[in-house]
C-alpha positions in Angstrom: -10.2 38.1 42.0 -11.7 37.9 38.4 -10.5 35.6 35.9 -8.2 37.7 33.2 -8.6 36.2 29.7 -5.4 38.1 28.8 -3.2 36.6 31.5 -0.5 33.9 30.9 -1.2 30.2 31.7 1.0 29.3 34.3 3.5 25.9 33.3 2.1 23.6 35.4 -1.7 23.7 34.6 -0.2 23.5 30.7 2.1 20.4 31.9 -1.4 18.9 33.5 -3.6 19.0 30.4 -1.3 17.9 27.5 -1.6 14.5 26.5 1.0 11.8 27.0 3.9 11.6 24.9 4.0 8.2 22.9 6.9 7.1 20.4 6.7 7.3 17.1 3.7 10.0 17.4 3.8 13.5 16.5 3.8 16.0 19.4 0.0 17.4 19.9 0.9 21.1 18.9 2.3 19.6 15.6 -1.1 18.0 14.7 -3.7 19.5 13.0 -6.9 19.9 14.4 -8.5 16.9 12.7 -5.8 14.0 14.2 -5.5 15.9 17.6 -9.1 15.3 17.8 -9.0 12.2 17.0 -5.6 11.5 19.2 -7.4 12.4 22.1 -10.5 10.2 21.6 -8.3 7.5 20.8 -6.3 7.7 24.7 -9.8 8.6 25.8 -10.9 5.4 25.2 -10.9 2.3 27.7 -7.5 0.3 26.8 -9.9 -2.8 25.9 -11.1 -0.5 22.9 -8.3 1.0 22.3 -6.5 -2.9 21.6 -9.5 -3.6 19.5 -9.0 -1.0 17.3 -5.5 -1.3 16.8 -6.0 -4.5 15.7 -8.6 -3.5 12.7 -6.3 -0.6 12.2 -2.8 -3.3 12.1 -4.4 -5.1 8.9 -1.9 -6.4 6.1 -3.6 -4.2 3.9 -3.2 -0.9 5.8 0.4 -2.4 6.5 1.2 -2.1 2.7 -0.5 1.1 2.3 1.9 2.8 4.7 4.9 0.9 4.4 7.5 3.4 4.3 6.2 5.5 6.8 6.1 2.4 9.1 10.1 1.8 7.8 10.7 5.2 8.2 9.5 4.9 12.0 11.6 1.8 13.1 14.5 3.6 11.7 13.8 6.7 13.8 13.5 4.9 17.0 16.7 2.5 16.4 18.6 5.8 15.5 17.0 7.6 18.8 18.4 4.3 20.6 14.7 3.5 22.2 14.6 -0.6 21.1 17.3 -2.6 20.4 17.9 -4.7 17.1 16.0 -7.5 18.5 13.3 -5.6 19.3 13.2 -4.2 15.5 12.9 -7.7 13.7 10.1 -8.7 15.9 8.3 -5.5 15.0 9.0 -6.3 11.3 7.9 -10.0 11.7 4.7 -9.1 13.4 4.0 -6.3 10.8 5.3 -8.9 8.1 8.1 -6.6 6.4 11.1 -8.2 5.4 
């Protein structure tokens, strides 16, 4: 049998290659092609890594660049039901909004 470049994926080879699904992140086929390359270096990367550069990414200063996307986020997912109210001050406290 010789491979048809015309043929239909099947749903299951699809389902085995995309990338995981993490809150508050766009959906892969919504991305352009610069941050879905960089999406999938970033869950390519050891978890160690991948802490470490949150962390230099998490700065106060990139925190008040992007404030009300960040707001805009936590409202999403307490509207969506995924964390509690609890759950939302600590994220604000870590992230130092008020």
């Amino acid at each position: 049998m010789k491979w048809n470049p015309f043929k239909k994926g099947d749903e299951e080879s699809k389902k085995q290659d995309d990338m995981p699904d993490i809150a508050g992140v766009k959906k892969p086929e919504d991305m352009n092609m610069l941050q879905r390359l960089a999406y999938k270096r970033v869950m390519a990367m050891n978890p160690a890594e991948r802490a470490k550069l949150m962390q230099k990414m998490m700065t106060p200063k990139n925190v008040k660049k992007h404030e009300k996307e960040i707001r805009e986020q936590i409202e999403e997912l307490r509207k969506s039901g995924k964390v509690s109210d609890d759950q939302i001050r600590l994220m604000k406290a870590r992230l130092g909004l008020k």
